[in-house]
N, C-alpha and C positions, 0 to 999 in steps of 0.2 A: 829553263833549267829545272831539274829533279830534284826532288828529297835530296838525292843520295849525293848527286852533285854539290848544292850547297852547304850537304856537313863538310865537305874536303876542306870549302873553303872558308866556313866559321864553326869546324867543328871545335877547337877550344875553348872558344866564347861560349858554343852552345854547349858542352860541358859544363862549365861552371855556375851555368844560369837552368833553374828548369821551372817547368809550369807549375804553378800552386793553385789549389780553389781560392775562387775569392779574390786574388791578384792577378794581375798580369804574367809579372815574373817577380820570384825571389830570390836572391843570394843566398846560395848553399853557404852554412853555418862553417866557417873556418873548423879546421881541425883543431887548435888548441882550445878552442872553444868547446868543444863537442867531448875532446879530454875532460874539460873544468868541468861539464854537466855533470859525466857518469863520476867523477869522483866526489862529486857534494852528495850525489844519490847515494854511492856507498857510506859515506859521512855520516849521514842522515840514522841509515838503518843500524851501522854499529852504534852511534849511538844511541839510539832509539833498544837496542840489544843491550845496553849497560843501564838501562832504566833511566834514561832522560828523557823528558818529555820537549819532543820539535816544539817551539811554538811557533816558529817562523822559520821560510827563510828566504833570502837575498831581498834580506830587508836593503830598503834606498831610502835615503832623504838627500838634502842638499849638501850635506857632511862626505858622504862616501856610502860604502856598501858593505852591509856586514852578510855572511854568506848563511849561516845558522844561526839562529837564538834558539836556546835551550834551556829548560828548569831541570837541574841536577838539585836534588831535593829544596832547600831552601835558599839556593843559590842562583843566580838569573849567570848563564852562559853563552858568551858570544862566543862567535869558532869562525876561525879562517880553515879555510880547507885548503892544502895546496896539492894538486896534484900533477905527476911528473911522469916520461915516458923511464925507463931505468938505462935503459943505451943513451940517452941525449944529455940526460943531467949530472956531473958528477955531485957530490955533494949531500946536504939532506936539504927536503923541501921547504922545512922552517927554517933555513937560512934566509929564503926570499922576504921572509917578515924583516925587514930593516927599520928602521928607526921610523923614517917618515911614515910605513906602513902602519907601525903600529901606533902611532900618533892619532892616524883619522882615523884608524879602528875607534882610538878610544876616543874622539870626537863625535865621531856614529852612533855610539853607545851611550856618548849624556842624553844626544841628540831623542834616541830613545828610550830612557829613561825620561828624558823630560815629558814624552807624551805619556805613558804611565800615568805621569803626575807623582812619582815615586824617585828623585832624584838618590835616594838614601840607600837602594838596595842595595843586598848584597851580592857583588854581584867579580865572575871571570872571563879573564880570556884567556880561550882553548886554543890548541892547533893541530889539526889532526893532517896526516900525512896518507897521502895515497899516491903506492910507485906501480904503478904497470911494466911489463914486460910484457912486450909487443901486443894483444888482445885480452892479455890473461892478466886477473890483478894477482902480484907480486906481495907487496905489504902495506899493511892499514898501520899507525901508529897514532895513538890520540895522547898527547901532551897537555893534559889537564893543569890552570895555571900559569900558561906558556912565557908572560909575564906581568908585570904590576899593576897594579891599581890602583891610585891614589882615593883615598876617605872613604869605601863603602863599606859600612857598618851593620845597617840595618838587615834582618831577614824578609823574607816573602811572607 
């Protein structure tokens, strides 16, 4: 059989899968996936444009995952980013922070405070919203704050 002939008959498989240096084969990175990148990237740079300094991001421990850390002057800022297509979603994207969400945020957050060795800062959480419409981003929205924090007193 040909090339041409075995795309007919695993041309969808061989779609989904294509050749990588270094590997065999990879799995092309889901679409919603590839949405969440480009919207941390724009995350990033506005705020990075309001005068925060990234120190990190999509920090991981064994807690969860925080997607930005930020120093907003003497403030240490965690940030969820949600991003959304605007035809799919109705709603706003910080709706998606529910309860449980923000719970291992803020288990992620001792969890990184405690490597510091700084359990005391002072310290928020942000949530920044990014809606696309279809290629073109649509609206940034950063909700500085987003909500509580229990006992952080201390400055940087």
């Amino acid at each position: 059989m040909r090339l041409r002939d075995w795309s007919r008959v695993f041309g969808s498989w061989m779609r989904r899968w294509r050749l990588a240096p270094g590997r065999r084969f990879a799995r092309r990175r889901a679409a919603h996936l590839r949405l969440g990148r480009r919207g941390e990237l724009v995350a990033s740079r506005i705020l990075a444009e309001l005068g925060m300094d990234i120190l990190c991001r999509n920090y991981r421990c064994s807690q969860g995952e925080i997607d930005i850390v930020a120093r907003d002057g003497a403030v240490l800022c965690f940030v969820e980013v949600k991003t959304r297509q605007a035809s799919r979603w109705p709603g706003r994207p910080a709706d998606a922070v529910g309860r449980s969400k923000r719970l291992r945020l803020a288990r992620t957050a001792r969890q990184y405070l405690r490597r510091l060795a700084e359990p005391d800062i002072a310290h928020r959480f942000d949530i920044v919203e990014v809606v696309y419409a279809g290629r073109r981003l649509a609206t940034v929205t950063h909700l500085p704050d987003a909500f509580p924090v229990g006992g952080a007193k201390k400055a940087i």
